[in-house]
N, C-alpha and C positions, 0 to 999 in steps of 0.2 A: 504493500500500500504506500509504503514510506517513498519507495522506487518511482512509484507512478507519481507519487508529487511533485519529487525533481524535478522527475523528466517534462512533466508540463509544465513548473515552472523555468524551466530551462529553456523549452521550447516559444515559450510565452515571454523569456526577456531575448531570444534572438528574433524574432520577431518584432520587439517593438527597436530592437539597435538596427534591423534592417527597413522599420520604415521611417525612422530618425534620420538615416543616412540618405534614403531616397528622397525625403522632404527639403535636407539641407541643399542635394544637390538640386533641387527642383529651384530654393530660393536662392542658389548662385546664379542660377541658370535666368530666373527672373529679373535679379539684379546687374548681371552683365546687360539684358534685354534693357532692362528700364535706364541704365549709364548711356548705351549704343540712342537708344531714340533720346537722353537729352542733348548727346551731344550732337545727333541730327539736326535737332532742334534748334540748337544754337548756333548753327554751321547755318541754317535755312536764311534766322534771323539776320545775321554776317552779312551772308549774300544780298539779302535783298536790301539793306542799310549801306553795302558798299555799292550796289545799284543807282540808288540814290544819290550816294556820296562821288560817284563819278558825273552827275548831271548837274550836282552842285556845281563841282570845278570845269567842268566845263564853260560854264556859264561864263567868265572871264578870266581872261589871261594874265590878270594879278592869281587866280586862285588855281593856278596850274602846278603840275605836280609830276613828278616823274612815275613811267609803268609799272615800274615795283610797288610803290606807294600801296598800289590796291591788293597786289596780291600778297605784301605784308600785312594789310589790314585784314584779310580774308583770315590767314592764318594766326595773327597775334591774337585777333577778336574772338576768335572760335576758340582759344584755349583760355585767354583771360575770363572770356562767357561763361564756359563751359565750369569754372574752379568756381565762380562767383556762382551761378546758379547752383549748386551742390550746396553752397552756403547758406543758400536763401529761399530753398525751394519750397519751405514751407509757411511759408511770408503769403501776405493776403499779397491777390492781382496788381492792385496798384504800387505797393512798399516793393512788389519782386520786379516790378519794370522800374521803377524808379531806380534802384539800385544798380540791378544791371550796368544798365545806361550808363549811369554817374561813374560805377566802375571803370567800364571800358571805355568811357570818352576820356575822364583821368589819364589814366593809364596809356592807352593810345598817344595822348598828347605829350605826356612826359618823353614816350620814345623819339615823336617825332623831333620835339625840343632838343635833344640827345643828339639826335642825328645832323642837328644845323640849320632846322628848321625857324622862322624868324618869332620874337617872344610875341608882335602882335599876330602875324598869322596862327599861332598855337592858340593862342589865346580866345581870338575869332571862332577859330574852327572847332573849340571844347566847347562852345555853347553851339553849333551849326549840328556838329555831330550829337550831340545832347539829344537835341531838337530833332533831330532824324532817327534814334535810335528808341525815342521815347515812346512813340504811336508805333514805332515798326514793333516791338517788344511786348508794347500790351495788346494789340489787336495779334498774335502770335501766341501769346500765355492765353490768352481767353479762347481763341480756337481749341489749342491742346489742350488745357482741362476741359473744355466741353468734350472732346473726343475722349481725353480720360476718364469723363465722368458716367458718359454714353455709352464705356464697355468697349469702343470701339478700337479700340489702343491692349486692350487685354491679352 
């Protein structure tokens, strides 16, 4: 009788070690998914704010800028977004675009400064990029939580 106890409880804690371990792998498996779409997400954001941000400088040939320019903003912006949203992603709709933003016009600016850029164009252009990244970021977070909320991102 004593035998048969063991054995099911034996059998009864491999059992719950082998669905502790399927579960774990299940929420790595969730959590690499839900990192992969923020950081789409903020890759989407990037793009379509560096979109913008080339029709700004277009606009005149004081606000012109060499071809890298954008494809460093593509790239700085989607890592900087990316660190900052992880920070903030449980911040109500408007505090996580505000921030964002603020973040990565900062930050952006200080590189451009760094690299020789003039202090009133840096300066211009952290309130231009502000201003562009602010409505591109919230009308982009209120999409994706609706899609979040909708199951349809699941």
């Amino acid at each position: 009788m004593q035998k048969n106890i063991n054995l099911a409880r034996h059998k009864l804690l491999k059992e719950a070690i082998n669905l502790y371990l399927h579960m774990k792998k299940r929420r790595a498996w969730f959590k690499f998914r839900n990192l992969a779409l923020i950081f789409l997400s903020v890759f989407i954001i990037i793009l379509i704010f560096t979109l913008v941000d080339v029709f700004v400088h277009s606009l005149s040939e004081e606000y012109a800028v060499l071809d890298y320019y954008f494809r460093n903003k593509i790239i700085f912006g989607t890592i900087i977004g990316f660190v900052t949203y992880l920070f903030i992603k449980r911040s109500s709709l408007f505090v996580k675009s505000l921030i964002f933003s603020v973040v990565i016009s900062i930050l952006l600016q200080i590189r451009y400064f760094l690299e020789g850029y003039s202090l009133k164009f840096v300066i211009e252009f952290l309130f231009f990029h502000f201003l562009m990244l602010l409505p591109v970021s919230l009308v982009y977070f209120k999409i994706f939580n609706e899609l979040l909320k909708g199951g349809k991102l699941r």
